[in-house]
C-alpha positions as CSV (number, residue, x, y, z in Angstrom):
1,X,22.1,-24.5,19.1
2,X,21.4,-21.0,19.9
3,X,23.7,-19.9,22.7
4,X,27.6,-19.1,22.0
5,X,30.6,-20.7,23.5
6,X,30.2,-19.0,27.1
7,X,26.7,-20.8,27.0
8,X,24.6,-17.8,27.3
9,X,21.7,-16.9,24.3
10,X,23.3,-15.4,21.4
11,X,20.3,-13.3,21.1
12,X,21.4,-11.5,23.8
13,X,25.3,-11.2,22.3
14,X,23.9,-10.0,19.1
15,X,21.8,-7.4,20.8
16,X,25.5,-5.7,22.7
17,X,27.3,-6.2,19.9
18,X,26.4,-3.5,16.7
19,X,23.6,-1.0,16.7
20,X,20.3,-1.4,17.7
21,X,17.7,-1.5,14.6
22,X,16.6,2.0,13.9
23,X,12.7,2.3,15.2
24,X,11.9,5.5,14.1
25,X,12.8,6.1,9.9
26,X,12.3,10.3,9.5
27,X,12.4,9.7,5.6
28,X,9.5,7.6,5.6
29,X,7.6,9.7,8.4
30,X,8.2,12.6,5.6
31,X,6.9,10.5,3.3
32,X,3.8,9.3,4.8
33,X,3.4,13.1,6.1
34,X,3.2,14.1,2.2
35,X,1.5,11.1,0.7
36,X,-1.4,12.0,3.6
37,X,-1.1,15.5,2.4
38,X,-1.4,15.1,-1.1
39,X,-4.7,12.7,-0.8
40,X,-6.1,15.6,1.3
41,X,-5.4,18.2,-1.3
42,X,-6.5,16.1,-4.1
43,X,-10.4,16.1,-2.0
44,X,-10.4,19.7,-1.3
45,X,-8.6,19.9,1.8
46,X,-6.4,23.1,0.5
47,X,-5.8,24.2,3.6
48,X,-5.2,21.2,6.0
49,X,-2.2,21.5,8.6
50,X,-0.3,18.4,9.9
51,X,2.1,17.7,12.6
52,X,3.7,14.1,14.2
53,X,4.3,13.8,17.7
54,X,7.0,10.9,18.2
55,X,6.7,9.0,21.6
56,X,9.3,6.9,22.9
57,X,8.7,4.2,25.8
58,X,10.7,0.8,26.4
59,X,13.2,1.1,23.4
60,X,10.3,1.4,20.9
61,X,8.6,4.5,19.5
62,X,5.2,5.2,18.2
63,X,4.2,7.9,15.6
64,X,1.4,9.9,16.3
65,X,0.2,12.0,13.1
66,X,-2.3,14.6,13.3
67,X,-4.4,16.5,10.3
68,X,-6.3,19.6,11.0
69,X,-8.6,19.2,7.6
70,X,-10.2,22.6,8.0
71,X,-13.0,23.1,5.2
72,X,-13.6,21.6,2.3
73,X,-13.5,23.6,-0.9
74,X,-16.4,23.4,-3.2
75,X,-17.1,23.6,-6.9
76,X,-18.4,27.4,-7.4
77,X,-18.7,27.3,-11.5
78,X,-17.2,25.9,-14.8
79,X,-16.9,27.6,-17.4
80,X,-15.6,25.8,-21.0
81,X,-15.8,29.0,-23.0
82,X,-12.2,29.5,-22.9
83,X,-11.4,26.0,-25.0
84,X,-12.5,28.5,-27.9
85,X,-15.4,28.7,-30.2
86,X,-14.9,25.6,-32.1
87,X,-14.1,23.1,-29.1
88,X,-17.0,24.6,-26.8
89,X,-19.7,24.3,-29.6
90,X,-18.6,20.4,-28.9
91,X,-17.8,20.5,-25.8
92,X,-21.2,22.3,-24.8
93,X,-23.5,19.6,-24.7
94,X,-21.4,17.3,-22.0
95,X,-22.0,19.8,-19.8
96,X,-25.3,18.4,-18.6
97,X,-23.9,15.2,-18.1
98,X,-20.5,16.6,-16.5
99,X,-19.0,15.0,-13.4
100,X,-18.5,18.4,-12.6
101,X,-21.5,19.9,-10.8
102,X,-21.3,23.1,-9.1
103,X,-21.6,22.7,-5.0
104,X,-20.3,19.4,-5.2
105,X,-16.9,18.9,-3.0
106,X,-13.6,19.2,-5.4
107,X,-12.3,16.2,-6.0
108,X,-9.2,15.6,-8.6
109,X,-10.1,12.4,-9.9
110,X,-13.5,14.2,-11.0
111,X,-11.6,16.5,-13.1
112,X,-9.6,13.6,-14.6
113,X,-12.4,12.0,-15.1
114,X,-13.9,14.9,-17.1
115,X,-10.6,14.8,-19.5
116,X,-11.3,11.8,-20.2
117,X,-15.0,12.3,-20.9
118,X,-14.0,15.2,-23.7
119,X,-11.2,13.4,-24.9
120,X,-13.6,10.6,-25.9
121,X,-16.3,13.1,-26.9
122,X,-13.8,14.8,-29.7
123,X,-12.3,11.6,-31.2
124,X,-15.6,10.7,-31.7
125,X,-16.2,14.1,-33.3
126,X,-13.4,13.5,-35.8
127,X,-10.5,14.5,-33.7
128,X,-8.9,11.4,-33.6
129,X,-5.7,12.8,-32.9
130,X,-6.8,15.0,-29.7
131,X,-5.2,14.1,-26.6
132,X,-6.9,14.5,-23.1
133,X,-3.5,15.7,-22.4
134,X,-4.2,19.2,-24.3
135,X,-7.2,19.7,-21.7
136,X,-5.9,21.9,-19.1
137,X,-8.2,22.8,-15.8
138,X,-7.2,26.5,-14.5
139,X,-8.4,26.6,-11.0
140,X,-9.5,29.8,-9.1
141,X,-9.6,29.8,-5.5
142,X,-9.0,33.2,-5.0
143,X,-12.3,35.1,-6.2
144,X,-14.6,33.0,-3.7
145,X,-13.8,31.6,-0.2
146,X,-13.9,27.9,0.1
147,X,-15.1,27.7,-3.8
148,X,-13.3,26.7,-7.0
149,X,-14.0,27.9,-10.2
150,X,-13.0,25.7,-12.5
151,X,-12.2,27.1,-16.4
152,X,-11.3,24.9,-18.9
153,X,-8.6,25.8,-22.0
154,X,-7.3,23.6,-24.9
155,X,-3.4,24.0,-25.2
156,X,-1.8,22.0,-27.5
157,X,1.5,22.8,-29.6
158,X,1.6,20.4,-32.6
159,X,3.2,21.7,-35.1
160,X,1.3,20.4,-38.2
161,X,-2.0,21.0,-36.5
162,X,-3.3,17.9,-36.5
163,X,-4.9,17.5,-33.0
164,X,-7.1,20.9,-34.6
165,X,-8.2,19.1,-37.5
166,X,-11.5,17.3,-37.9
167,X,-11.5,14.6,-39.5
168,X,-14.3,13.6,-41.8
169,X,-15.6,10.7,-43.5
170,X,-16.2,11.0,-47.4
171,X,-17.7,9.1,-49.8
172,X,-18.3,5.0,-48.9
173,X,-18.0,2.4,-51.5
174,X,-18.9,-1.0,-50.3
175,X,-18.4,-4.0,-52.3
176,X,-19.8,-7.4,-50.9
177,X,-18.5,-9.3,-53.8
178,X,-22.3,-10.5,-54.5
179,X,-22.1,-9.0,-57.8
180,X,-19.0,-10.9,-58.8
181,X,-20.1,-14.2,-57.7
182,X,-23.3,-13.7,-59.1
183,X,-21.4,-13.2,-62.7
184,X,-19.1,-16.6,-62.3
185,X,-22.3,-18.6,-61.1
186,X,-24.0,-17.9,-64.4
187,X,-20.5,-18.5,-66.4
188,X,-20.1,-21.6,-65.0
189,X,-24.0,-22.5,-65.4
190,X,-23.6,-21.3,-68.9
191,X,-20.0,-21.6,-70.5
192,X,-21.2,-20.4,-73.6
193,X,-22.0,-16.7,-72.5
C-alpha cells in the first residue's frame, strides 16, 4: 500500500506526472487586495495606496501585502436642512443624540447607523411607510482637506406619495365588553326584566 508496481512511493509518481498545485491564485490576491481596500475606505482611509510583493523560495510562495493608510478623514459638519422643511422639523431633534459628531473619524457603519436611527424616528412620527432607503448621505470631501461634510437629502420616487404622508391616529373607541356582560348578568339574575 502506497508505492506503485516499480515499488517506489506513489507520492513521488503523482508529483512527475500532471501539474504541480498552483501556489500562488492572482484572483484571490485581487480579491483580498480590494476587500482590504474597501474596509479601509469604509474607516476613512480615502486615500490609502496598496501594493503585494510575491516571494518565491523552495516551490512555495508567500504574499506580502502592503497598505500605506495615509490620514484619516474626519467628520467636518452635517447638515440635515436639505431633507426639506417638513423632514428636518423631525429630524432636528436627533441631532443631539446623532452618531454623527463632528471631529469624530468617518466611519460608514456610523452613517448606516444613522439611517437607521431616522428611519425609526419617522415611523414613529406616522411615516410608517418611510424607508431608511430614501435617506441618502451626500459626502463632500472636496471643500476641506482631510474633512467630510456630511448633508443629508430625502429622495424617494413613490408614485402615490405614500412614504410623504403622515399618518395620524383619529378618534379611539374602546369596548371592554364590561358593559355587555354587566346587562346579561342582571338578565339572568332577573329574567323578568
Amino acid at each position: 500500500r502506497g508505492k506503485d508496481k516499480t515499488g517506489k512511493p506513489a507520492k513521488r509518481k503523482r508529483d512527475k506526472l500532471g501539474e504541480p498545485p498552483a501556489l500562488v491564485d492572482s484572483a484571490r490576491i485581487k480579491t483580498t487586495m480590494q476587500t482590504i481596500g474597501q474596509l479601509l475606505f469604509n474607516n476613512g482611509f480615502f486615500k490609502y495606496e496598496d501594493w503585494f510583493e510575491i516571494h518565491r523560495k523552495n516551490k512555495r510562495a508567500r504574499v506580502h501585502y502592503h497598505f500605506h493608510t495615509g490620514l484619516r478623514w474626519a467628520l467636518d459638519t452635517v447638515d440635515y436642512a436639505g431633507a426639506g422643511p417638513v423632514w428636518t422639523k423631525i429630524l432636528k431633534p436627533l441631532g443631539s443624540t446623532s452618531l454623527l459628531i463632528p471631529g469624530q473619524p468617518y466611519n460608514t457603519a456610523d452613517l448606516k447607523a444613522e439611517r437607521e436611527r431616522m428611519e425609526t424616528c419617522l415611523r414613529g412620527n406616522g411615516y410608517y411607510y418611510f424607508s431608511k432607503e430614501y435617506i441618502l448621505f451626500e459626502l463632500d470631501t472636496a471643500a476641506v482637506p482631510g474633512k467630510v461634510r456630511v448633508r443629508l437629502s430625502i429622495s424617494y420616487s413613490d408614485t402615490a406619495g405614500r412614504p410623504a404622508r403622515r399618518y395620524r391616529i383619529g378618534q379611539v373607541y374602546v369596548f371592554t365588553g364590561l358593559q355587555e356582560q354587566g346587562a346579561r348578568a342582571a338578565h339572568l339574575a332577573d329574567p323578568d326584566r
